[in-house]
C-alpha positions as a Python dict, from the first residue, in 0.01 Angstrom:
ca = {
    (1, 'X'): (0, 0, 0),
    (2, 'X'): (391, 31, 157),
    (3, 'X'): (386, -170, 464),
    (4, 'X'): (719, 10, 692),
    (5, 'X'): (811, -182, 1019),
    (6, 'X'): (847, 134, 1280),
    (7, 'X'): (1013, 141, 1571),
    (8, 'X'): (793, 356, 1862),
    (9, 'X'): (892, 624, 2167),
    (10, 'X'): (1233, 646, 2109),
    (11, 'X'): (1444, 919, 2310),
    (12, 'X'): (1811, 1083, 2154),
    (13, 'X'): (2023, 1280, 2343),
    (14, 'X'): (1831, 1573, 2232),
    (15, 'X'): (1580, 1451, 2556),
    (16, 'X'): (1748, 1563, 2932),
    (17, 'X'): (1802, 1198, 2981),
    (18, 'X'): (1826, 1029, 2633),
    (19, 'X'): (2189, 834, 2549),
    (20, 'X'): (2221, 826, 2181),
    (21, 'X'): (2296, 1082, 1893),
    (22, 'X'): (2003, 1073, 1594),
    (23, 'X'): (2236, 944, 1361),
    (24, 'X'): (2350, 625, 1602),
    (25, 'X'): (1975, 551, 1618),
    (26, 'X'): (1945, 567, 1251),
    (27, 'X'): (2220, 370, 1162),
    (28, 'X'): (2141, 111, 1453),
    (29, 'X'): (1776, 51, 1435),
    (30, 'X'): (1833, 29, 1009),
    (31, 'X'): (2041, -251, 1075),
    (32, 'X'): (1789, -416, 1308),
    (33, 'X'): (1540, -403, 1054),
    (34, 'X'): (1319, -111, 1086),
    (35, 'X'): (1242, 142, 796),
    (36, 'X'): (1158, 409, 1055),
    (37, 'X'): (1189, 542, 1419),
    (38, 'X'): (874, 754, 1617),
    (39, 'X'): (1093, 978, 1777),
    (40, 'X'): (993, 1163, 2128),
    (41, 'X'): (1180, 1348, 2305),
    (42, 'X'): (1081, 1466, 2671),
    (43, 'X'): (950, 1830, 2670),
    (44, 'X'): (1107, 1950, 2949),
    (45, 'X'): (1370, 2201, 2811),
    (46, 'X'): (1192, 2260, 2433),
    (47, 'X'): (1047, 2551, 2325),
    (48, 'X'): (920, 2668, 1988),
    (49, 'X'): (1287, 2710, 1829),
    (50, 'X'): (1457, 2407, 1968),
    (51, 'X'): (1166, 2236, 1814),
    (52, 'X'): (1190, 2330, 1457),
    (53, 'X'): (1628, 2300, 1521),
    (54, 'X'): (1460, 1934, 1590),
    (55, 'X'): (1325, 1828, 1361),
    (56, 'X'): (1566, 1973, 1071),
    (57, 'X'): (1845, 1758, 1278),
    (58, 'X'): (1558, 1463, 1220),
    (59, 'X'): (1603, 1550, 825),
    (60, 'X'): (1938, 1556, 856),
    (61, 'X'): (1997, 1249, 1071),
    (62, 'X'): (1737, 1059, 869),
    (63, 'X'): (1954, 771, 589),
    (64, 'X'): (1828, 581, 239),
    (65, 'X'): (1726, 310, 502),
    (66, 'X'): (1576, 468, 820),
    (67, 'X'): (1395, 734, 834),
    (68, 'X'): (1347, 916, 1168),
    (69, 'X'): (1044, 1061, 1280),
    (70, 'X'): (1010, 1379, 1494),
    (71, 'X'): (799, 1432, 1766),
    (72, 'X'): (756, 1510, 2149),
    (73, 'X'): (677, 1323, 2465),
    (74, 'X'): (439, 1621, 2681),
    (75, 'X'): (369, 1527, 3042),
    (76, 'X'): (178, 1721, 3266),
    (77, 'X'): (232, 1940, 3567),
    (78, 'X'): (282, 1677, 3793),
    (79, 'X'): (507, 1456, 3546),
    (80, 'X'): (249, 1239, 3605),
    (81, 'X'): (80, 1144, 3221),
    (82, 'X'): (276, 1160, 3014),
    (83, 'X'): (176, 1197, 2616),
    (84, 'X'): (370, 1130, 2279),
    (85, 'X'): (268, 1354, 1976),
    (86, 'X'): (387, 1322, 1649),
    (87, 'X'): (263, 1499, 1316),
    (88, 'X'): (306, 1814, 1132),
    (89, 'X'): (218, 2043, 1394),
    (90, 'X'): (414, 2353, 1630),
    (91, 'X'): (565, 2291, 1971),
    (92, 'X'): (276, 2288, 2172),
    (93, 'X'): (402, 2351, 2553),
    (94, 'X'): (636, 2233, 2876),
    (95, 'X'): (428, 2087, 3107),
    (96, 'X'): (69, 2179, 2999),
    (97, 'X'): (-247, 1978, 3152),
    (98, 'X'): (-343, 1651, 2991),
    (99, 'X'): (-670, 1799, 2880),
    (100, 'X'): (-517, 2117, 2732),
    (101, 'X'): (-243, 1937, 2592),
    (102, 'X'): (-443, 1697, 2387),
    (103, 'X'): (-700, 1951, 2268),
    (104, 'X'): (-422, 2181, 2136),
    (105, 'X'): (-265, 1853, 1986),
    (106, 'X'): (-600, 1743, 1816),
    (107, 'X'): (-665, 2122, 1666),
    (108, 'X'): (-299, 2145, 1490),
    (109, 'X'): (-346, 1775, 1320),
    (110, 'X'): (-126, 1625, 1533),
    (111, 'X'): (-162, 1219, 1655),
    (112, 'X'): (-163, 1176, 1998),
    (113, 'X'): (-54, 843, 2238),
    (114, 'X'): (-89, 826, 2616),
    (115, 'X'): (207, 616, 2707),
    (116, 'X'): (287, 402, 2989),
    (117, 'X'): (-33, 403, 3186),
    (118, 'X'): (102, 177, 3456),
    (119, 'X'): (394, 454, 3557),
    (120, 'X'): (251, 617, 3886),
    (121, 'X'): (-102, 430, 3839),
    (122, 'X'): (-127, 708, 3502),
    (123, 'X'): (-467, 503, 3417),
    (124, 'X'): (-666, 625, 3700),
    (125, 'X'): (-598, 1041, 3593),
    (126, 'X'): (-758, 1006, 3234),
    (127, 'X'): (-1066, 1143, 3201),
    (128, 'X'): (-1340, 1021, 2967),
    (129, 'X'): (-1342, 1365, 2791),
    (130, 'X'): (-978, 1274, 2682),
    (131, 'X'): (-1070, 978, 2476),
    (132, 'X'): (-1182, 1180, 2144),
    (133, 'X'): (-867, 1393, 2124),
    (134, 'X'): (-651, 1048, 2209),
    (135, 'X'): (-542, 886, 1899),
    (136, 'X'): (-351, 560, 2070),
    (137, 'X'): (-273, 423, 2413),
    (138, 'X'): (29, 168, 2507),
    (139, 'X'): (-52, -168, 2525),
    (140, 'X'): (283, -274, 2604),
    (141, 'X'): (596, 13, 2689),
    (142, 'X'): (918, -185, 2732),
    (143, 'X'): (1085, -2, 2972),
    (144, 'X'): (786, 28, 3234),
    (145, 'X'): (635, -325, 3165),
    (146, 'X'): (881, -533, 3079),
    (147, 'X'): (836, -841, 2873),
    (148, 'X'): (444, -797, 2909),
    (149, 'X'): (212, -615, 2778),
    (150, 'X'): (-7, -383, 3088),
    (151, 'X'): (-334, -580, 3162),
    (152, 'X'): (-515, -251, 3255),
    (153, 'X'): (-397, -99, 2913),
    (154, 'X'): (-577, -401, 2735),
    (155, 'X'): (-868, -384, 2906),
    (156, 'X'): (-903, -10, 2830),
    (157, 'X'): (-811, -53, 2468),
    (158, 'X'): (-1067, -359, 2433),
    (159, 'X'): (-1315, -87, 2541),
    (160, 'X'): (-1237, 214, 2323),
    (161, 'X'): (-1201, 31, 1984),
    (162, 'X'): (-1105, 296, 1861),
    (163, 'X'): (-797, 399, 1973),
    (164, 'X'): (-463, 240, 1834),
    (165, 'X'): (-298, -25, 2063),
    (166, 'X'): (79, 72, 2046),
    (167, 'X'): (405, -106, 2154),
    (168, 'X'): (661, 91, 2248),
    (169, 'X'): (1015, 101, 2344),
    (170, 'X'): (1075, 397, 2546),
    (171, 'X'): (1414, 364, 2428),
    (172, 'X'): (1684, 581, 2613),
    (173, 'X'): (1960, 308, 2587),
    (174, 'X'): (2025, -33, 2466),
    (175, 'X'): (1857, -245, 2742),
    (176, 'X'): (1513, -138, 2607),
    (177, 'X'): (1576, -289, 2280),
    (178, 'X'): (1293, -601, 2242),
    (179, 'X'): (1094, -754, 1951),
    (180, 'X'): (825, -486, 1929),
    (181, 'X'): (698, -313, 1637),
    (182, 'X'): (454, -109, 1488),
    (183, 'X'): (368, -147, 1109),
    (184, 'X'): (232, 136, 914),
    (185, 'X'): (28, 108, 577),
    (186, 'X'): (165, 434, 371),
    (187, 'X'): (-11, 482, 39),
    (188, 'X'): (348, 629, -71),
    (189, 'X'): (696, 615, -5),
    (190, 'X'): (831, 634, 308),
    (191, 'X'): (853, 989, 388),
    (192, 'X'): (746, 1207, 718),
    (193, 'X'): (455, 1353, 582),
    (194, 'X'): (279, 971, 488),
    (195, 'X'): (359, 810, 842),
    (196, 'X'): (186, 1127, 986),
    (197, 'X'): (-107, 1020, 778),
    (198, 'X'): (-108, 671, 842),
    (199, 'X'): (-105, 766, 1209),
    (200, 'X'): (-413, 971, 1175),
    (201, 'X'): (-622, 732, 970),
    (202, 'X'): (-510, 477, 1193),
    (203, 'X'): (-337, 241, 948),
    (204, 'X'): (-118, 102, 1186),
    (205, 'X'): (-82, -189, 1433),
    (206, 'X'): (122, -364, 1663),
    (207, 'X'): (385, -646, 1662),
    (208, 'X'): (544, -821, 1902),
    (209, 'X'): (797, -1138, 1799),
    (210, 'X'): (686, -1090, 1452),
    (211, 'X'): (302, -1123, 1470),
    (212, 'X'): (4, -898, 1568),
    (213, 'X'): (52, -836, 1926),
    (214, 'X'): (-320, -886, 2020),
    (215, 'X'): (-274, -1245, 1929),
    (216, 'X'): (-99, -1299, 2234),
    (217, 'X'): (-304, -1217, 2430),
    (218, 'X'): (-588, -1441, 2309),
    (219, 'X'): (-385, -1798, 2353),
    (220, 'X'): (-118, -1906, 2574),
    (221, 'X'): (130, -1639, 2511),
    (222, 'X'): (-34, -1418, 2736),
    (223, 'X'): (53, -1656, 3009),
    (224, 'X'): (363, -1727, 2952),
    (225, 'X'): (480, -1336, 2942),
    (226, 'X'): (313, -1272, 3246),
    (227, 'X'): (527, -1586, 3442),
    (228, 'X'): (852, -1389, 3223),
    (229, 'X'): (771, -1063, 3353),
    (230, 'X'): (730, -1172, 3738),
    (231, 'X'): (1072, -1385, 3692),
    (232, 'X'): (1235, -1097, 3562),
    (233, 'X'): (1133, -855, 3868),
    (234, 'X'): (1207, -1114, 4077),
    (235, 'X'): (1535, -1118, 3959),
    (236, 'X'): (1579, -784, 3908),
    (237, 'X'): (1729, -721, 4250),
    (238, 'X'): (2000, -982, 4206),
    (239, 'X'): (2105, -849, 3880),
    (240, 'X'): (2110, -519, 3997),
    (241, 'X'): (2386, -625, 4264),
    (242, 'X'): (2606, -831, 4030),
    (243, 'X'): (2604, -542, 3794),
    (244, 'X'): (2694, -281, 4082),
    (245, 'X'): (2975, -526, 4202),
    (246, 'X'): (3103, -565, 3814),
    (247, 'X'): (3144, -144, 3767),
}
């Protein structure tokens, strides 16, 4: 078994508002210490060409230390849910319904992750009909949550068992960077076609500092991130002011 430390929803500048080229994120998330990035890249502006250009610029971009991942962030009509999908599978749509979306995604192999259910109260749209197509669900998206993981996304995942808690970036630039990991089981090298099946056999789990994320949640850690996350909105305002008066 090939344990890989994987960094999840990450955006290039192939998405309408992503910052970095695929070989800076290669090159910089290497260095930070992870053998491979889940790429996925909003769908607004893909179709079935610019995918497969994609992912051969994924091959391309990919080094001896980090291999990147391909894959596509759909969201629905109303840019409302929003849904990561990685595996060997075709484009499958701009802006197609949830419950489409996922079925299509579930028929062509493909490993899908409802992401950041707290974003315009996403939770209270999915539909229990959704849950067998769904292969994951964010505990814990940096960018939307902050330095917490999403108390309604833990309930929910301590209720479907089995779906795969993830912790996620949503990297677009460098202020999402934070200790949180996914680590695959591959039964072979590290190549695209073995994290797509340690995706669907769900071989994969979260960290956050270094240990299983769920731990923190079960002692005083939980706490403690919660009191960091309201500090950090709090201050969020202030911050926002010094760094307006600093450009």
């Amino acid at each position: 078994m090939n344990l890989v430390t994987v960094a999840a929803h990450v955006h290039s500048d192939w998405s309408y508002d992503g910052t970095w080229s695929l070989s800076k994120i290669a090159t910089t998330f290497a260095r930070l210490g992870f053998d491979a990035v889940l790429l996925a890249e909003h769908d607004r502006g893909f179709d079935a060409e610019m995918w497969v250009a994609y992912r051969g610029a994924c091959r391309q971009a990919s080094t001896p230390h980090c291999l990147l991942v391909p894959g596509v962030e759909y969201s629905d009509p109303t840019n409302s849910v929003h849904v990561p999908v990685w595996g060997e599978i075709p484009f499958l749509g701009e802006g197609v319904a949830t419950g489409e979306l996922l079925r299509r995604a579930d028929e062509s192999g493909g490993f899908a992750v409802v992401a950041h259910i707290g974003r315009r109260e996403a939770w209270r749209l999915i539909e229990p009909e959704w849950l067998r197509f769904i292969g994951g669900l964010e505990l814990w998206n940096r960018k939307y949550d902050g330095y917490a993981p999403n108390a309604i996304a833990f309930d929910l995942l301590r209720r479907h068992d089995n779906l795969v808690p993830f912790v996620s970036l949503d990297f677009h630039t460098a202020r999402q960077f934070h200790p949180l990991a996914m680590t695959l089981e591959l039964t072979g090298e590290l190549a695209v076609e073995h994290v797509f099946d340690a995706l669907r056999n769900r071989c994969a789990r979260p960290t956050a500092f270094g240990i299983h994320a769920l731990r923190l949640l079960d002692g005083p850690g939980w706490p403690a991130l919660r009191a960091l996350e309201r500090t950090r909105k709090r201050a969020a305002p202030f911050v926002a002011q010094v760094r307006s008066k600093a450009q």
